[in-house]
Each structure stands twice: as structure tokens, then as C-alpha cells.
N, C-alpha and C positions, 0 to 999 in steps of 0.2 A: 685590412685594405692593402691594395699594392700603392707604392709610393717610390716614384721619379724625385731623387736631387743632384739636379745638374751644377758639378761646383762643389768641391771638396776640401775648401778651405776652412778657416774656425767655424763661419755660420753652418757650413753644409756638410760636414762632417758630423757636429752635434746635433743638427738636426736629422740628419739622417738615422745614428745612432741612440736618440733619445726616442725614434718613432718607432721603430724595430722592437726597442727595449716594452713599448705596450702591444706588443702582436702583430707589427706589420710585416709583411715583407717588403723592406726597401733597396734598391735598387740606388749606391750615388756614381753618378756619370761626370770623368775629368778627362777632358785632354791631354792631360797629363797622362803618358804612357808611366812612368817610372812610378810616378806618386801612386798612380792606379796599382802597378805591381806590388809595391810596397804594402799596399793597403790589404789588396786579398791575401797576402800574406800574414796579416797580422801585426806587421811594425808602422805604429801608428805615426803621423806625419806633424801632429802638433802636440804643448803639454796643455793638459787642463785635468785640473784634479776630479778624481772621480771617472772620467770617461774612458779610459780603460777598460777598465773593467765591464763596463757595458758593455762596450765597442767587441771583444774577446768574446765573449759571454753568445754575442747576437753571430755572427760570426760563423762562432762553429757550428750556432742552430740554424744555420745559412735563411738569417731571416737577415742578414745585413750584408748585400753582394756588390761588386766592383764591376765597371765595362768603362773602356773608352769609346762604345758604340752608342751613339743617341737612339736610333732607332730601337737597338738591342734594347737598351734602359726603359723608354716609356712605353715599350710593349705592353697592353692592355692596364695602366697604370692610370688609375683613376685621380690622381692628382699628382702635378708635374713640380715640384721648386725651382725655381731660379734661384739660385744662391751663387752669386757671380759678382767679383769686383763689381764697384765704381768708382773707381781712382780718382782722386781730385784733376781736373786741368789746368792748363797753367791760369785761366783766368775764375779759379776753384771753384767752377762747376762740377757736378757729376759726368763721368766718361760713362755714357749707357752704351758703348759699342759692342760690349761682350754680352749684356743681356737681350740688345737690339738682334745680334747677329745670332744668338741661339732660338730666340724666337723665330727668327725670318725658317731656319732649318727646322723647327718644328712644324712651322704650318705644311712644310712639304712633305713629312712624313706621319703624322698625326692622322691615323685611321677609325678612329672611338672618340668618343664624347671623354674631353678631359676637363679636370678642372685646372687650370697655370698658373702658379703664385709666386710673385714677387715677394722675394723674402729679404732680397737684399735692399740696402737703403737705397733710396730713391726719389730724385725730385717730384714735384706735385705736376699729373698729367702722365707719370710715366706708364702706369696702368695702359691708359688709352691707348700710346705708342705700339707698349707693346702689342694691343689685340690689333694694331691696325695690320703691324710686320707676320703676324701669324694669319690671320684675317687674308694678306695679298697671296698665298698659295694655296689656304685651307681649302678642305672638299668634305669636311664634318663642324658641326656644333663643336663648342667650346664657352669657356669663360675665365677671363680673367680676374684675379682677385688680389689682392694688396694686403700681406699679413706681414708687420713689419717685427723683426725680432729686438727682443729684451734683453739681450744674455749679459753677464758681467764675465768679462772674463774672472778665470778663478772662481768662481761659483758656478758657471754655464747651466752645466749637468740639471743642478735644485735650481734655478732660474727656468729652464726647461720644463723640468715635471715639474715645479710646483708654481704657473706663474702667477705672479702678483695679477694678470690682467692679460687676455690674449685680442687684441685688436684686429677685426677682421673688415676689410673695405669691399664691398659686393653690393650690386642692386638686384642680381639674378636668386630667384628662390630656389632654384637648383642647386647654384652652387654654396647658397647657404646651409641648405639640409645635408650637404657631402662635409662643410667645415666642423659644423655642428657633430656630427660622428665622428670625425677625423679629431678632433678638441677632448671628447667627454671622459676619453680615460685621465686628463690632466687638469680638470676643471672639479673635481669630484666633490672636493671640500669647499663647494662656492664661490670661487674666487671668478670672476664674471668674464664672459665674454663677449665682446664689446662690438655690435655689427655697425656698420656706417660706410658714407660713401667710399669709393676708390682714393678721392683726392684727400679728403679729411684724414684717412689713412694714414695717408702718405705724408703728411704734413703734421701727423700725430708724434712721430718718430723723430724727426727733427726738430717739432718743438721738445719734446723730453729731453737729449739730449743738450738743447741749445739751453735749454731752464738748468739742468745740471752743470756744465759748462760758467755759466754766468755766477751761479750758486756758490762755485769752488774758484770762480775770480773774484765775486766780490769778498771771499773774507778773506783771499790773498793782497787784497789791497787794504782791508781793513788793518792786516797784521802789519802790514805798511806801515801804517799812520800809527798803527801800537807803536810801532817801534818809534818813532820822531816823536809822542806825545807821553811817551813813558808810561804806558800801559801791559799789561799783557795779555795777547791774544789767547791763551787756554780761559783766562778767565770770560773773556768776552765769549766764547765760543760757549763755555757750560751755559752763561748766561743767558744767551738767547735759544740754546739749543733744547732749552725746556719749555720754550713756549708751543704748545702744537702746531701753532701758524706755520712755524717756520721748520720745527722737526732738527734733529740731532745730527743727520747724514749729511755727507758734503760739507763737514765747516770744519774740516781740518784744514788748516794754511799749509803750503808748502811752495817746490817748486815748481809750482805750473800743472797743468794737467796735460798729457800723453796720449798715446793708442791709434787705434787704426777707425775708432770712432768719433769722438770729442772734434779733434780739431780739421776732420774732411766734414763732417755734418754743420759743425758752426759754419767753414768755410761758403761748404753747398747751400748750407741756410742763406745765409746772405747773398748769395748769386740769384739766387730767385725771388728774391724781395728787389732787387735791382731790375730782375726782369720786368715784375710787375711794379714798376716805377714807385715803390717804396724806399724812402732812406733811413733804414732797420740801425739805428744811431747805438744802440744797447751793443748789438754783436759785433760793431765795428769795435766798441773801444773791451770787449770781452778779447777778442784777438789781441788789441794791439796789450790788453795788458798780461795775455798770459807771454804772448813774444817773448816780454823783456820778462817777467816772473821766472822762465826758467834758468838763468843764466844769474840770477839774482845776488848768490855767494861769493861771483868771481870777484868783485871788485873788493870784497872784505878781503878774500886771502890774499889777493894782490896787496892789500892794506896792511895786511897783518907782518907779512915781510917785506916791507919798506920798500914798496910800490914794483918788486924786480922778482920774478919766478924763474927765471933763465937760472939754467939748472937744478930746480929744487923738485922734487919727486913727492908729487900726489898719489896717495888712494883713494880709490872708489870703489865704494860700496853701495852694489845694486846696478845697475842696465837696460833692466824690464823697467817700463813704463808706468808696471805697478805689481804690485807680489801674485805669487801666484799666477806668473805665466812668463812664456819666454819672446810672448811679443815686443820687440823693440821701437815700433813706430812711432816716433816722432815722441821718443823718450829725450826727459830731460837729461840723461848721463850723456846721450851724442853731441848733444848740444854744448856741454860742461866741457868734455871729453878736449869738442874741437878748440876752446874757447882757451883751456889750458895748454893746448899745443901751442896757440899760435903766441901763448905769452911765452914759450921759451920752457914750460912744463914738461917732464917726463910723466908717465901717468902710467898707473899698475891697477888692475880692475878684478873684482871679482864678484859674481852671481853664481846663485845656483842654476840657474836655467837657461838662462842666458846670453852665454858667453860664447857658445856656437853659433848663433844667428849675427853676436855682434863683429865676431873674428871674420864672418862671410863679408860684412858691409863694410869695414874698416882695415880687415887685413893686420899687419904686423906695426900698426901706427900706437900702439897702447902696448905692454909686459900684462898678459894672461895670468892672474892666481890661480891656484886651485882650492885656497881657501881663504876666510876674511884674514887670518893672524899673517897668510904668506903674503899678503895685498900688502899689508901697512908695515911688513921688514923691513927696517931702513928709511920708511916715506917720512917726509917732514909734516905730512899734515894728514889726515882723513875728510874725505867729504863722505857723509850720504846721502845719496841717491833716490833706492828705492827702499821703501819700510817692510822689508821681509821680516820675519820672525825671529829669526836667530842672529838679527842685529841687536833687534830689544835689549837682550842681557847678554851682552858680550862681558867675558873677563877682562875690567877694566885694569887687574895686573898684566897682564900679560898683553892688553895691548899699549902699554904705558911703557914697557919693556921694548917692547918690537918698536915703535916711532921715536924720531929724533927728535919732536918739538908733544908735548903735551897739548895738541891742540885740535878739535874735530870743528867740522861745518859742518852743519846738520839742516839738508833740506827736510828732512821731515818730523821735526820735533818731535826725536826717539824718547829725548831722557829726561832727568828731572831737574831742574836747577841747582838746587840745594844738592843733590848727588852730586853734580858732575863740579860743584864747588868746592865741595867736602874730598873729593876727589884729588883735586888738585889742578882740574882739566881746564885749558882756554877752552871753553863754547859759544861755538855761536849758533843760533837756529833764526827761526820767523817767526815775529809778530812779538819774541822776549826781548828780556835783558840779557844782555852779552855778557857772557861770563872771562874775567879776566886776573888769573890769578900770578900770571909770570911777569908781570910787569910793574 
């Protein structure tokens, strides 16, 4: 098939290059003059493990091509994406002005029966909008469809070809026999695809995420209550995570959940339950409790040195919102980051991936590592951040060497009790017992 994606950010990059990778010719359309260069070039614009390698691969069998021309792009291309922001507004709504305004230019050049899918997240009704702004200049048949994407970051790639579930929103039998062939190389082993209306769609996607969201706040409040009732949340989490009902994923506590999904989708969730005069009481207090979750640590290490940071030098460890990518949106590390400046903290950071996106939005306000051991030379204390890999088993000689105080905060319940006892190490994390050996 030929294949339009207009939108060359994380969605519309891997969707483009996961469609190519089963035989398409596609075709992704950006505004972006530079990104667009970049791309036909070969230097790819985001990380996500694995997609390289496709992206290269398709590339040079020129079944994966770049235009900042629309018209050039959906030239005889039998199904268009939308893959385009929707920014939160200020009163966190979805901003549909980029995929309203790309629609309205497609109905004016649109000379063939396309199929147009909304790929990006999307209030319920946006479907409609859109075929109306295509609709007011069209002079051919069309149909718009609602296929809302799954990807994790860091997995993308195998969440693309192999998904759990492909959700398609259509009432038109045409454009379901085009998704149905457009789907069947990635459905091959079963895994279902799910027809239903535009709106249900579109509100499939936001409840998933808002049910995730909710999932990863409640047992960050349970690790809460661990902690004031002298329990521990590892145990409570194996405990219930073997019950099927409730399943194993999501019940890690930490600081807060991130990204460029989670907390615009809750946000937009609840703007439209407002619209339709519901008062959605669940997602109100899901925000207000991740808010304060990620900032959670500050008040211990403030505690820890006798309530004064002014001058005392933190690491961090981690920046990305979550491993396995260099998105920083609405990562709890910027959050910390600020929250230690304004105590009077100097602050030294390091990520693998990372640290270029964050040196863009923050500038010279943090000392750039180039590795975990250069992060915490000299620092009086370690936080972590995000749970990469190679934080797991760090050599706890040698970072015991490099810091002036034996002490870590651990947003993400890296290590083990009894190690980090045995150790010698103050710990603190979520939902345990405080480990406190210098006092």
C-alpha cells in the first residue's frame, strides 16, 4: 500500500517506519524543513530502541521517504495519518489546531478516495471535526477513522508489530476493508482487531491511559500509608500483583508518573467529562496526587541535613521520565531539579540519553556529568530519578568513595534493604523502611 504520515514526531516517525518495515511505501510529511533534511538523510531525530535499525534498513530500499510538501506526500496514497501534537491548553484541553489546520489543506488538495486517520490522541467527537474541515473544500469521497496508538516508549518498535490490540473507530465498510489489509501483517498471531465507533475510539485511549495513570497513583499512595503504618510496599505489591484481577504491571511505587502521554491524557480526560457536565472525582484527585508524588524526596533530604541545602551539592541520577528514552516531559528530575535550586542546592545530573534535551530546556542551571561516578564526585547526597539499568548495580565502593555523606534517595526502589544496610548506606526510597546507619 502507499502510506501518508503527516507528523514526524515519536508517534509518526515509528509509525511510519514500522509500516514500510511490512512492504509499504510510506511517505512522512513535516514542516519541519530541517527535521525533514535530517531524516532523508538518515540521522534520525528521536531515541527509541530498536528503530534504527528499521528506519536505515527502509530507507535505503526507499520504501521510507521524507517531503515538507503535503500535496507531494499524499499523492495517490491510499491512507493519510495524522500524527500531529495536541498540546495540553491552559485550561488542559486538547489543542486540535495542527490537526484541524492540516485537515482543512487536505480537503483542498485531496484528488482520490483516501482513507484519514487520526492517530494522534484525541478528544471524543474529534473524528467528526475533522471530516467536517476536510468535508468544507473536498471535491472526492473520503473517510475518516480513529486508530488511537499503544506505543510505550522504549518498547515502540514490539508494541507496533506485535500489538497487544489494534483499536479501529469507523462505521464506513470501505474504510474498514482498507484497515483490515493495512493491519493483517501485524495481527498474524491473533492478537485482535477491535472495530467500533469513531467516538468509542477515541475515548478508548484515554480511558487506558487514565486506568494506567490511576493504577501507578494508587499504589503510590498506598507506599504512602506503607510508610506511616510500618509496612512495606515490595511486599504489598508481590501480594496483590498475583492476583489476575489485578495483574503484576503498574504497581511499582515511585516518583510520580511522566511523559508526553500520562499527564496531557489524564489532564484532557477530565476536560471532557467537564464538558459533558460530569464531575470525574477519580482523575481529579489521580493529578492532584501525582503533583505532590513527584517532588516527594525533597522534604527528607532537606530533613536529613537539618532542614538547610544552601550549598550542599546533589546528584541525579536519571532525567528521562522513564528508561529507555530521552523524552523529558513532564519528568519528575525537572521537577526535583527546580525544587533543589530554589532550596539553595547546587545540582550535577546524569543520563544516558537525556541530557541533550535537558541542557536545551534548562540551559547551564544544573553541572552536566558524563557519567553516574562523575555525577556524585564530591555530591553530598545521590537522588534517583529514573531506573535505567546500569543504575541497578552500580559499584557501591566506588560510589561510597566519590560522595561526602553515605546517603542515596531513591525514587525508584533500585536496591535492597538489607544490602544497602549491610552496606553501610543511609536509604531512603517509597513505600520502605528508611535505612539509617550514620546516626
Amino acid at each position: 500500500m502507499k502510506i501518508a504520515v503527516v507528523g514526524t514526531g515519536y508517534v509518526g516517525l515509528v509509525t511510519g517506519t514500522c509500516f514500510a518495515e511490512t512492504g509499504n511505501t510510506v511517505t512522512c510529511i513535516d514542516i519541519d524543513a530541517s527535521k525533514v533534511e535530517s531524516l532523508s538523510k538518515g540521522k534520525m531525530t528521536i531515541y527509541e530502541p530498536g528503530l534504527d535499525v528499521l528506519f536505515e534498513r527502509n530507507r535505503k530500499e526507499n520504501r521510507l521517504l521524507f517531503t515538507t510538501n503535503l500535496a507531494e506526500g499524499i499523492k495517490d496514497a491510499e491512507v493519510i495519518f495524522l500524527a500531529l501534537p495536541t498540546p495540553p491548553g491552559e485550561d488542559g484541553s486538547a489543542d486540535l489546531k495542527y490537526i484541524l489546520g492540516v485537515a482543512n489543506e487536505l480537503g483542498k488538495i485531496l484528488d482520490h478516495y483516501a482513507v484519514i486517520i487520526d492517530k494522534s490522541t484525541v478528544p471524543v467527537g474529534t473524528s467528526e471535526k475533522v471530516h467536517a474541515a476536510v468535508a468544507a473544500n473536498a471535491k472526492v469521497d473520503f473517510d475518516v477513522v480513529s486508530n488511537p496508538e499503544f506505543l510505550r516508549e522504549g518498547v515502540a518498535v514490539d508494541d507496533f508489530m506485535k500489538p497487544d490490540r489494534v483499536v479501529i473507530g469507523t462505521n464506513s465498510e470501505r474504510a474498514k476493508v482498507i484497515m483490515e489489509k493495512l493491519y493483517a501483517p501485524l495481527v498474524r498471531q491473533g492478537n485482535p482487531v477491535i472495530f467500533m465507533d469513531e467516538r468509542s475510539a477515541e475515548m478508548t485511549k484515554y480511558a487506558a491511559n487514565a486506568f494506567l495513570a490511576m493504577k501507578i497513583t494508587f499504589m503510590n499512595e498506598i507506599a504512602n500509608l506503607c510508610e506511616k503504618a510500618g509496612a512495606d510496599v515490595d511486599n504489598v505489591r508481590r501480594g496483590i500483583g498475583t492476583d489476575s484481577r489485578i495483574g503484576k504491571r503498574f504497581l511499582f511505587p515511585g516518583i510520580g508518573y511522566g511523559g508526553s502521554c500520562f499527564p496531557k491524557d489524564v489532564q484532557a480526560l477530565g476536560k471532557t467529562a467537564t464538558e459533558y457536565g460530569y464531575d470525574f472525582k477519580i482523575l481529579k484527585s489521580v493529578m492532584l496526587v501525582n503533583d505532590k508524588q513527584k517532588t516527594k524526596l525533597i522534604p527528607r533530604v532537606k530533613e536529613y541535613f537539618g532542614g538547610e541545602l544552601k550549598g550542599k551539592t546533589i546528584a541525579l541520577w536519571g532525567l528521562a521520565f522513564k528508561p529507555h528514552t530521552d523524552d523529558i516531559r513532564e519528568a519528575p528530575a525537572l521537577y526535583n531539579i527546580k525544587a533543589l535550586r530554589r532550596a539553595g542546592a547546587k545540582v550535577v545530573v546524569f543520563d544516558p540519553e537525556a541530557t541533550a534535551n535537558v541542557r536545551k530546556e534548562i540551559g547551564k542551571k544544573v553541572k552536566y556529568a558524563k557519567s553516574p561516578y562523575e555525577a556524585v564526585e564530591g555530591a553530598d547526597a545521590l537522588m534517583i530519578m529514573t531506573e535505567w539499568p546500569e543504575f541497578r548495580t552500580p559499584d557501591f565502593e566506588k560510589l561510597s568513595a566519590a560522595l561526602n555523606n553515605k546517603v542515596i534517595f531513591d525514587g525508584r526502589n533500585l536496591y535492597d534493604l538489607t544490602e544497602m544496610r549491610t552496606l553501610g548506606y543511609d536509604y531512603y526510597s517509597i513505600g520502605r523502611e528508611d535505612i539509617v546507619v550514620s546516626k
